[in-house]
C-alpha positions in Angstrom: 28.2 -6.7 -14.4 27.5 -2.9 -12.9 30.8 -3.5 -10.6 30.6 -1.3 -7.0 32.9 1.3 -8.9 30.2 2.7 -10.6 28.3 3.6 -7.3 28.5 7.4 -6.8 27.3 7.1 -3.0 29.3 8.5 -0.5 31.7 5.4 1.2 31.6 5.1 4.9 33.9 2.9 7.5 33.1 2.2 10.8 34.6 -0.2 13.7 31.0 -2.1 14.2 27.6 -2.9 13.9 26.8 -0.9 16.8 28.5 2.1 15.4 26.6 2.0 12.2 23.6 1.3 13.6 24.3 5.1 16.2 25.4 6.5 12.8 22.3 6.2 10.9 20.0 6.9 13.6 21.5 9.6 14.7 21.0 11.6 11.4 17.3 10.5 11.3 18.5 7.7 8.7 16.2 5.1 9.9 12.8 4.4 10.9 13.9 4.1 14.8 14.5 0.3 14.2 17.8 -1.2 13.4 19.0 -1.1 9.3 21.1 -3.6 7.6 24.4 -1.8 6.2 24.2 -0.7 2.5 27.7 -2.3 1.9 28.5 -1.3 -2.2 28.3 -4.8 -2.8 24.7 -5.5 -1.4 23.5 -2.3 -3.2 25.0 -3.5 -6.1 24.0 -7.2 -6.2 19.8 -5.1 -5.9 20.9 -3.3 -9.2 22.1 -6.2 -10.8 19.4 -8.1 -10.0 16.9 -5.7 -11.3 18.9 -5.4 -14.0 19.1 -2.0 -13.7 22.1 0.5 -14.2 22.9 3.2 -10.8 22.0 6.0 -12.4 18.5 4.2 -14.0 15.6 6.9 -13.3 13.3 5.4 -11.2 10.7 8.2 -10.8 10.8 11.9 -10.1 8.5 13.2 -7.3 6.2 15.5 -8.9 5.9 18.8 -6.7 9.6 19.8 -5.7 10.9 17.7 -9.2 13.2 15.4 -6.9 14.7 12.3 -8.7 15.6 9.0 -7.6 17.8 6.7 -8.8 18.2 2.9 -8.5 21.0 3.1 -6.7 19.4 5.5 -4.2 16.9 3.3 -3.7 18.8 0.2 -3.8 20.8 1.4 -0.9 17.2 2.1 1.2 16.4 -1.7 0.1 19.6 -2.8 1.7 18.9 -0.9 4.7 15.3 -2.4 5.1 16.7 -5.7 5.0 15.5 -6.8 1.4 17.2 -9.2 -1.0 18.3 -8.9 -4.4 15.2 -10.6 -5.5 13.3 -8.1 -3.6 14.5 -5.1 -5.3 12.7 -5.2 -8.5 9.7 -5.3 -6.8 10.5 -2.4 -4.7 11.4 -0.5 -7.9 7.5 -1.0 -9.3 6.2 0.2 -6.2 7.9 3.3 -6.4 7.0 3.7 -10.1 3.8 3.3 -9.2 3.7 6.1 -5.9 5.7 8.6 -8.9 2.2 8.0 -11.4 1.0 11.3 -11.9 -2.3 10.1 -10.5 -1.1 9.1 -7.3 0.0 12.4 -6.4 3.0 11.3 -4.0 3.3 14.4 -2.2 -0.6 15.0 -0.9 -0.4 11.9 0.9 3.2 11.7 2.3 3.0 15.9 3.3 -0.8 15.7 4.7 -1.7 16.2 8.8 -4.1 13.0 7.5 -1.4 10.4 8.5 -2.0 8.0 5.8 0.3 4.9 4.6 1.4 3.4 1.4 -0.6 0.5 1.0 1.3 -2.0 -1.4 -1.1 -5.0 -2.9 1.5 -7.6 -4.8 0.0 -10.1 -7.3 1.0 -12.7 -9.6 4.0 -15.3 -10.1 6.6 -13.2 -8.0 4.9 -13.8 -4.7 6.1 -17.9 -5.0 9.2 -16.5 -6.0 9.9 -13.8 -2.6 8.2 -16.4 -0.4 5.1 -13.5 0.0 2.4 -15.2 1.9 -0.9 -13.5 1.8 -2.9 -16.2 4.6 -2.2 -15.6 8.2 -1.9 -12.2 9.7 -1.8 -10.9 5.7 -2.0 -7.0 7.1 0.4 -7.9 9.3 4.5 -9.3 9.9 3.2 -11.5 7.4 6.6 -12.8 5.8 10.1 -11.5 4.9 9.4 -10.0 1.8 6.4 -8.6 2.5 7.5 -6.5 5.6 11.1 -5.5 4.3 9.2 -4.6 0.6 7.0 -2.2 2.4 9.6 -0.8 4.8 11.9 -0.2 2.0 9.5 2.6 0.8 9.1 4.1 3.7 12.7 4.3 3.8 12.9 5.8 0.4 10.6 8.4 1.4 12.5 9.5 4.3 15.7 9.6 3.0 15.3 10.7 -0.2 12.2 12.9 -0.2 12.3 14.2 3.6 9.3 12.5 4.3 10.2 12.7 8.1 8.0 13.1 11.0 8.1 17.1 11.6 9.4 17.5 8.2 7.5 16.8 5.2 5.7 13.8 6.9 3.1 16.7 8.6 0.9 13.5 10.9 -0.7 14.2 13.3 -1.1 10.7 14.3 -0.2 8.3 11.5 -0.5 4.8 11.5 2.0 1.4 11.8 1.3 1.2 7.9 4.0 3.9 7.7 6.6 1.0 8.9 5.3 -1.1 6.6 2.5 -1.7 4.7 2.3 -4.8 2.1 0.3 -7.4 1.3 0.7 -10.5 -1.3 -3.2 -11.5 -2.6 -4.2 -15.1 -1.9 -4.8 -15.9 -5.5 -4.4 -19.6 -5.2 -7.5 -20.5 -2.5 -10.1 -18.2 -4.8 -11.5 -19.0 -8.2 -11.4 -14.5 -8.1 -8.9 -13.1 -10.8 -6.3 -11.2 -9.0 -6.3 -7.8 -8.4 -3.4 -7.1 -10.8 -5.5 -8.8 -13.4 -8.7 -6.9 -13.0 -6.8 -3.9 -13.5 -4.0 -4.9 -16.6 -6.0 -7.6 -18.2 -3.1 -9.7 -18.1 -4.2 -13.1 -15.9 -0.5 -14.2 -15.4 1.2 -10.4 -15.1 3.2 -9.9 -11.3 2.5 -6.7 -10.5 2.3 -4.3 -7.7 -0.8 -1.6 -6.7 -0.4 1.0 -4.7 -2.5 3.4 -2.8 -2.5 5.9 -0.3 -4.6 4.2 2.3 -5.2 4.9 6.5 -5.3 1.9 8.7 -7.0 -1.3 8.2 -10.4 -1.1 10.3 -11.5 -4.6 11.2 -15.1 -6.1 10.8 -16.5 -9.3 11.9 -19.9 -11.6 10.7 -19.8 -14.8 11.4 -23.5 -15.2 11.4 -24.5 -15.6 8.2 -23.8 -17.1 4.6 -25.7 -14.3 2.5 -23.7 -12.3 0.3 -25.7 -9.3 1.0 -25.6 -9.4 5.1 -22.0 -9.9 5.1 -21.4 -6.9 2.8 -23.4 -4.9 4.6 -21.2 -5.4 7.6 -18.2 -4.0 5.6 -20.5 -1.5 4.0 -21.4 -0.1 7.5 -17.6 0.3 8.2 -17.6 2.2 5.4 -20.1 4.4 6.3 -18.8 4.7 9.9 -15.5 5.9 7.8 -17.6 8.9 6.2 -19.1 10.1 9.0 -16.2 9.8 11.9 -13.1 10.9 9.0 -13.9 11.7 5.1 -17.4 11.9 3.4 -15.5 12.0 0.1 -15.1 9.3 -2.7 -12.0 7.4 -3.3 -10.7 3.8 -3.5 -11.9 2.0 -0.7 -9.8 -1.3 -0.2 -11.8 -4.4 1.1 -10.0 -7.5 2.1 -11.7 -11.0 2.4 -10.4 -13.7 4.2 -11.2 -17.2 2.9 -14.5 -18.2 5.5 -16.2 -15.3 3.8 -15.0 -15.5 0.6 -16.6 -19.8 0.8 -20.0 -17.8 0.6 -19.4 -15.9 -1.9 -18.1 -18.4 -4.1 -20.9 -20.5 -3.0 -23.7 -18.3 -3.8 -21.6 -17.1 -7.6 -20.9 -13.8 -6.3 -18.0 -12.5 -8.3 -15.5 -9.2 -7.5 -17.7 -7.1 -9.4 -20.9 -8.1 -8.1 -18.9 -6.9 -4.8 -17.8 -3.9 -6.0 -21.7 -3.1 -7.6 -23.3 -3.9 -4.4 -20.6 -2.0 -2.1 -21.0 1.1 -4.6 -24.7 0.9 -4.1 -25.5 0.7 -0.5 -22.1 2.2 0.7 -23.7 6.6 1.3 -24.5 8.5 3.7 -26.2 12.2 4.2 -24.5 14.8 5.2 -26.8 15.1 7.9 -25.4 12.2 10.0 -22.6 14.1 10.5 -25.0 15.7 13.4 -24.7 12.0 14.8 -21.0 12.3 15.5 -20.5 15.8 16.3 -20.4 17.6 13.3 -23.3 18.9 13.4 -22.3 22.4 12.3 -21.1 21.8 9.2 -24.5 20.1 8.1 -26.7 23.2 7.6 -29.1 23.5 4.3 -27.2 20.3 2.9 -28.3 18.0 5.0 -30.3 15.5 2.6 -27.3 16.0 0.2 -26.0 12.0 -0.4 -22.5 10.9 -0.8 -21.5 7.8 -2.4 -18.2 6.4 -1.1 -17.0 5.2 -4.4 -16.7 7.7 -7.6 -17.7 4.2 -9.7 -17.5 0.5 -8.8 -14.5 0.2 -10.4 -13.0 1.9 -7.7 -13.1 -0.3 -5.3 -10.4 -3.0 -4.8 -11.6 -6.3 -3.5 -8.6 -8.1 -2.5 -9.0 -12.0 -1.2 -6.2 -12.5 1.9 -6.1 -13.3 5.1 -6.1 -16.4 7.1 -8.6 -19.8 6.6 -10.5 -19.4 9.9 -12.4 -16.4 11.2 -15.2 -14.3 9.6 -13.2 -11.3 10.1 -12.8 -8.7 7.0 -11.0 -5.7 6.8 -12.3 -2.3 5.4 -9.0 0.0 4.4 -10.4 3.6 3.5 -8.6 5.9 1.3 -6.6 9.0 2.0 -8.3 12.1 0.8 -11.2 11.2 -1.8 -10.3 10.8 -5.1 -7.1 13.5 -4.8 -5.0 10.6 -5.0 -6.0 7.1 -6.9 -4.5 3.7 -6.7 -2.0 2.2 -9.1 -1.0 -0.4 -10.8 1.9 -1.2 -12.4 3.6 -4.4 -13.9 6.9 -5.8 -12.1 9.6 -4.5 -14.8 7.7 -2.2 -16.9 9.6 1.2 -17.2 6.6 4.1 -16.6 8.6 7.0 -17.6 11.2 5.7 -20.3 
């Protein structure tokens, strides 16, 4: 047992709920919604849980070398409104945002106002209740929302990422609340995310990228592969031309109605990602078609591909069983940060 003496966080008292809800906000503590109070013993039930000692590194952010601990990010957890059982999951998605490949502080720092997008997969997802059906992108479930929020409040406490501060947005998005969603492996013959990128069919894991806003499609008029992909591939183009012509990991989410075609017509994830990488370009000169006509000159019949390789794009199957809806979730910057993967429990840094 870790035992709440072995906390080094600073002890607080106060008369009420009220008063510690003023507290926090006040000094810029929360996300301008109302936090559960890190008592010692909920932080320290999180650490126990995870099995995890206070002082455990969990990651150090890469360009001003600051270091986070599990009890640090235990107590954001708390504060979020997570569980025990929610903390070890919280943990890998933080080990995953430290990867050196992720490059935390481009995306939290950037005028660009992108989110953490947080895709969970495997066995833990029956185990946190994580639903990844109806309104999958959104208030989904418990764990889901207070998973996601808990980063966000990791990053603002910890690493300054504050509106004003470090967090430079100019708009941002409501993924920078919260932004996690649980795959619906069970309604899709599909392997899981997780498992397209680990090789492990049974590994729970989390990926995380740095992602703007989900930008919704809709074709309901067809059962061809092709046509439907072409809907989201448009959205992807539309996402080139109106906000970043450079290649990155693209997210597309597919509700069950679509994914029925598919499956019917033996369409796999990679014959998805193949045909998105593909058809998904533009040339520079459409720019001229939204404005930006001045930054087309000679390199105007110059082609862009969305995706660096099919590889990186991540087909995730979600969403509720009705509606021919799909979601297109475009990436920050290019490739100048990649998504990332990492198994529930595995130690990245050891």
């Amino acid at each position: 047992m870790i035992g709440t003496s072995r906390l080094s966080s600073k002890r607080l008292e106060f008369d009420d709920m009220f008063d510690v809800q003023e507290h926090f906000h006040s000094r810029g503590w929360t996300d301008g919604l109302p936090i559960v109070p890190p008592t010692a013993e909920a932080v320290t039930a999180c650490l126990e849980w995870a099995l995890l000692a206070p002082d455990h590194l969990v990651g150090v952010e890469p360009v001003r070398q600051r270091a986070i601990t599990a009890e640090k990010a235990a107590v954001n957890a708390v504060m979020a409104g997570c569980l025990p059982m929610h903390f070890p999951v919280v943990v890998t998605a933080l080990a995953a945002m430290f990867s050196e490949p992720f490059k935390l502080h481009g995306p939290t720092a950037s005028t660009g106002g992108c989110a953490i997008l947080l895709v969970v997969n495997g066995p833990i997802r029956h185990e946190l209740g994580m639903d990844g059906t109806f309104n999958a992108l959104g208030p989904s479930d418990r764990a889901s929302t207070c998973i996601g929020r808990a980063v966000r409040l990791v990053l603002g406490n910890l690493l300054e990422v504050r509106p004003g501060e470090i967090d430079r947005s100019t708009f941002g998005h409501p993924g920078k609340i919260s932004y996690c969603v649980a795959e619906d492996e069970e309604n899709t013959p599909w392997p899981s995310l997780a498992e397209e990128r680990l090789g492990d069919p049974y590994v729970s894991a989390v990926t995380a990228m740095a992602a703007m806003s989900p930008r919704q499609i809709m074709n309901e008029w067809t059962t061809d592969p092709e046509l439907i992909l072409d809907t989201f591939v448009a959205e992807i183009r539309a996402n080139m031309a109106h906000y970043s012509i450079w290649p990155g990991n693209y997210a597309i989410v597919i509700p069950p109605q679509l994914r029925e075609h598919f499956d019917a017509a033996g369409w796999s994830k990679a014959d998805i990602r193949g045909y998105v990488f593909d058809k998904a370009r533009i040339l520079r000169k459409q720019w001229a078609e939204c404005g930006k006509g001045s930054v087309v000159r000679e390199k105007g019949d110059r082609e862009y591909a969305a995706l660096p390789e099919p590889d990186d794009l991540l087909v995730v199957a979600a969403g509720g069983p009705a509606g021919g809806f799909g979601a297109v979730i475009p990436p920050w910057l290019g490739t100048t940060s990649r998504a990332v993967t990492v198994p529930v429990g595995a130690c990245v840094d050891c």
